[in-house]
Structures are given as structure tokens and as C-alpha cells.
C-alpha positions in Angstrom: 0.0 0.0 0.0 1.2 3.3 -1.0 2.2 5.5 1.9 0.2 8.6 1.7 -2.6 6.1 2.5 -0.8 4.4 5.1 1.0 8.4 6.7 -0.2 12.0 6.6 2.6 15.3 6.4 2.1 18.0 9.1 3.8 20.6 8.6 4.2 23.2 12.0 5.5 26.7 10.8 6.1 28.9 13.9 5.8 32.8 11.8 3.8 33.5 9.4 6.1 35.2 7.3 8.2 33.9 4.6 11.5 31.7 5.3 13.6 34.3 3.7 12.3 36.9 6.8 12.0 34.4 9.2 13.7 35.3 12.8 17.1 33.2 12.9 15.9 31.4 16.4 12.3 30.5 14.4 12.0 26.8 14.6 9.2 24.9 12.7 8.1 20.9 12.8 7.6 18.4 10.1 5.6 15.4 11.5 5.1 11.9 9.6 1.4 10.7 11.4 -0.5 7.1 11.4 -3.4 8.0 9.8 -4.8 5.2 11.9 -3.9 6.0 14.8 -2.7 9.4 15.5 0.8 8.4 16.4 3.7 10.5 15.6 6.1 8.2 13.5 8.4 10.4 12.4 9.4 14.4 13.6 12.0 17.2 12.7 12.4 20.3 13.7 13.5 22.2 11.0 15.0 26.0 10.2 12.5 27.4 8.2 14.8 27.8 4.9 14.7 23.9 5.9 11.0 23.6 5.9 9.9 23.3 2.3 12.1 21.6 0.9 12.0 18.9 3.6 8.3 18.6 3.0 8.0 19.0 -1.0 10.6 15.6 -0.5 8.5 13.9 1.7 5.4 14.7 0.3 6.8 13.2 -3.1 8.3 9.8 -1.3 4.8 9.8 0.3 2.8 9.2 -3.4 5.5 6.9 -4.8 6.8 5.0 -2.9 5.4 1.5 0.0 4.6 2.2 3.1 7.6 0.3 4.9 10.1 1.3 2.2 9.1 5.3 2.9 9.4 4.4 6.2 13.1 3.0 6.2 14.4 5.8 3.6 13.3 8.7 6.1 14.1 7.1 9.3 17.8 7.3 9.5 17.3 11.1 8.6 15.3 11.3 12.0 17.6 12.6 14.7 16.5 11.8 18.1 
């Protein structure tokens, strides 16, 4: 099963203004959720020049690519 059925993105900004303006200290989240059950499964926080990018990837990996595979390319990019 693909894993944009299996996950949803959440993406956290902490301004409202654009990346290029942001506040050096501005910190925003990235979240990988079960859609079944709420869980977080996978989480950055991210400079927002970070942000976009980060999610545009994921939300590509997301429509191509198996649940568990998606899982095991992103996870070693986790830092915990």
C-alpha cells in the first residue's frame, strides 16, 4: 500500500512570514502521522529555509513509494 494512505505530512510553521524573513531562532516541525492511529512516526524540527524543501521531498516519497520502504528511507534522517 502506498504510503500517503498508510501516513499523513504535518507541517508546523512557527511565523507566518516567509523563510527568507524568518527570525534566525524560528524553529518549525515536520511530523510523519499514522493516519490510523494518531501516532507520531516520524518528527524534525526544521530551520524554516529547511522547511519546504524537507516537506516537498517527503510529500513526493509519500505518493510513490510503499509504506515500509518510505518508512526505512526517512528514518535514518530522523535525529533523536
Amino acid at each position: 500500500m502506498r504510503a500517503n494512505r498508510e501516513y499523513e505530512l504535518i507541517v508546523r510553521r512557527a511565523g507566518r512570514g516567509p523563510a527568507a524573513l524568518a527570525d534566525p531562532g524560528r524553529v518549525d516541525q515536520v511530523e510523519i502521522v499514522e493516519i490510523t492511529t494518531g501516532e507520531v512516526a516520524l518528527f524534525w524540527d526544521t530551520a524554516p529555509a529547511q522547511t519546504t524543501r524537507l516537506a516537498r521531498a517527503l510529500k513526493t516519497d509519500l505518493a510513490q513509494l510503499e509504506a515500509g520502504e518510505f518508512l526505512r528511507r526517512w528514518r535514518r534522517w530522523e535525529l533523536r
